[in-house]
C-alpha positions in Angstrom: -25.9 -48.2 6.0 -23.3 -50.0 6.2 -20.9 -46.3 5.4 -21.5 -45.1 8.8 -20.8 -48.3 11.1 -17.5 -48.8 12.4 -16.8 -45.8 14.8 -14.1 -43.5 14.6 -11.8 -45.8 13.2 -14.1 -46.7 10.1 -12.9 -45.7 6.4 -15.5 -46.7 3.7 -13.4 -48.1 0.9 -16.2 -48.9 -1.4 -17.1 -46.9 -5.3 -18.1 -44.2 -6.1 -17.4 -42.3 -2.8 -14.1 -43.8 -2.1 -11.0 -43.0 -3.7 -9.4 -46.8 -2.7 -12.7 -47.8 -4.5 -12.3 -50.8 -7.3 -12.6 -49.1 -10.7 -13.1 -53.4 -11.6 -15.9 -55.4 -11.1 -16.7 -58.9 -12.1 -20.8 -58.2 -11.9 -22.6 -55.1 -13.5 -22.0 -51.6 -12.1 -22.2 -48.2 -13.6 -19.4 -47.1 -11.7 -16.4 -49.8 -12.4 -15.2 -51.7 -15.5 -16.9 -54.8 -16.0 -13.8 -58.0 -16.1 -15.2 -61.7 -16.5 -14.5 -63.1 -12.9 -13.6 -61.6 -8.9 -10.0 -62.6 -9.1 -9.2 -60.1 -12.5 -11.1 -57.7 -10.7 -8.8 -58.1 -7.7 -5.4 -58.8 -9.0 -5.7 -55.6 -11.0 -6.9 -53.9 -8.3 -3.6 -54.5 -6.4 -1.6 -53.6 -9.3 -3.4 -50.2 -9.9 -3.1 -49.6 -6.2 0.6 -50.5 -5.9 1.2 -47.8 -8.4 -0.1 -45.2 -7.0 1.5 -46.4 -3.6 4.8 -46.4 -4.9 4.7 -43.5 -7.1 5.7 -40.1 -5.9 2.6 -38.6 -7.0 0.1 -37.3 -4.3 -3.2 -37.5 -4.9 -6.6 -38.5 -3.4 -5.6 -42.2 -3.3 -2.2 -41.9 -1.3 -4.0 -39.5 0.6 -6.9 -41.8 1.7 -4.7 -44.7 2.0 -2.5 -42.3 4.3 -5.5 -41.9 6.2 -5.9 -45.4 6.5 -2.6 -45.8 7.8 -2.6 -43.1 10.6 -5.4 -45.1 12.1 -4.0 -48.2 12.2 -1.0 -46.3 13.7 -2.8 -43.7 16.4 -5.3 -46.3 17.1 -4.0 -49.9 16.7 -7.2 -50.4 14.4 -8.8 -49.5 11.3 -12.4 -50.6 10.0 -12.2 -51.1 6.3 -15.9 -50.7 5.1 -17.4 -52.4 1.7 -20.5 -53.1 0.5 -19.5 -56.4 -0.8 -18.9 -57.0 3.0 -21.8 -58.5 5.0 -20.0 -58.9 8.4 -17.2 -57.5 10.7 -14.3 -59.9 9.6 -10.4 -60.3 9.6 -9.3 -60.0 6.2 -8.7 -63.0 4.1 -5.6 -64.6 1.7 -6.5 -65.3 -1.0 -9.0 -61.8 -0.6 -12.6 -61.7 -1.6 -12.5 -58.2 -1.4 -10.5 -55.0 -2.7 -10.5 -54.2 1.1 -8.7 -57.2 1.7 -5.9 -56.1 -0.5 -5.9 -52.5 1.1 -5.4 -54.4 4.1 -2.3 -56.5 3.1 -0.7 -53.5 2.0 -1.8 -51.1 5.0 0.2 -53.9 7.4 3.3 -53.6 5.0 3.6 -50.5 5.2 3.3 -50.1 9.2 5.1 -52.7 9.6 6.3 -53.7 13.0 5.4 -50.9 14.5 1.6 -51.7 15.1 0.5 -52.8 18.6 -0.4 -56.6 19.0 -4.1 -55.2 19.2 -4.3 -54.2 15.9 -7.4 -55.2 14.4 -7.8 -54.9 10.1 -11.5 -55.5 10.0 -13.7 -55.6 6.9 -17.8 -55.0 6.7 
């Protein structure tokens, strides 16, 4: 089960159970709004993300994405977990993956501040 790998530093980013979950999907799922290809799906992904990021409202997402972000602070690491995964992987420009996007936006927030260790790994 590919929600429990990953250790301590592991956050499963995936729908339903996640709140970073992608509401779009470019295949059929009862739990996300069908769009015709990966890249909708993903680009508005990273808009609907950004605005909660950059609103003041608190709320599950921030929160989780907060989360995210301690870990990659305390720990120099944090495993981003998806179904749409199938391996342990850097993340990827363009992304494949709504993780991948969580991610890019996880390292600009932290910024300089993470150590030269710091692993962003998708499964």
């Amino acid at each position: 089960n590919r929600r429990k790998h990953g250790g301590d530093c592991a956050v499963y980013v995936g729908r339903p159970e996640s709140p970073l979950g992608n509401p779009w999907s470019h295949k059929p799922s009862k739990y996300a709004e069908r769009v015709p290809s990966l890249k909708l799906a993903l680009d508005n992904y990273a808009i609907w993300l950004s605005g909660f990021l950059w609103s003041e409202i608190r709320g599950p997402v921030r929160e989780e994405f907060d989360r995210c972000k301690e870990l990659l602070r305390t720990h120099g690491e944090v495993h981003l977990l998806c179904f749409c995964v199938d391996a342990l992987r850097p993340p990827v420009t363009p992304p494949q993956c709504h993780a991948d996007i969580i991610a890019a936006m996880l390292l600009r927030e932290v910024g300089d501040g993470v150590a030269p260790v710091t692993q962003l790994s998708l499964l």
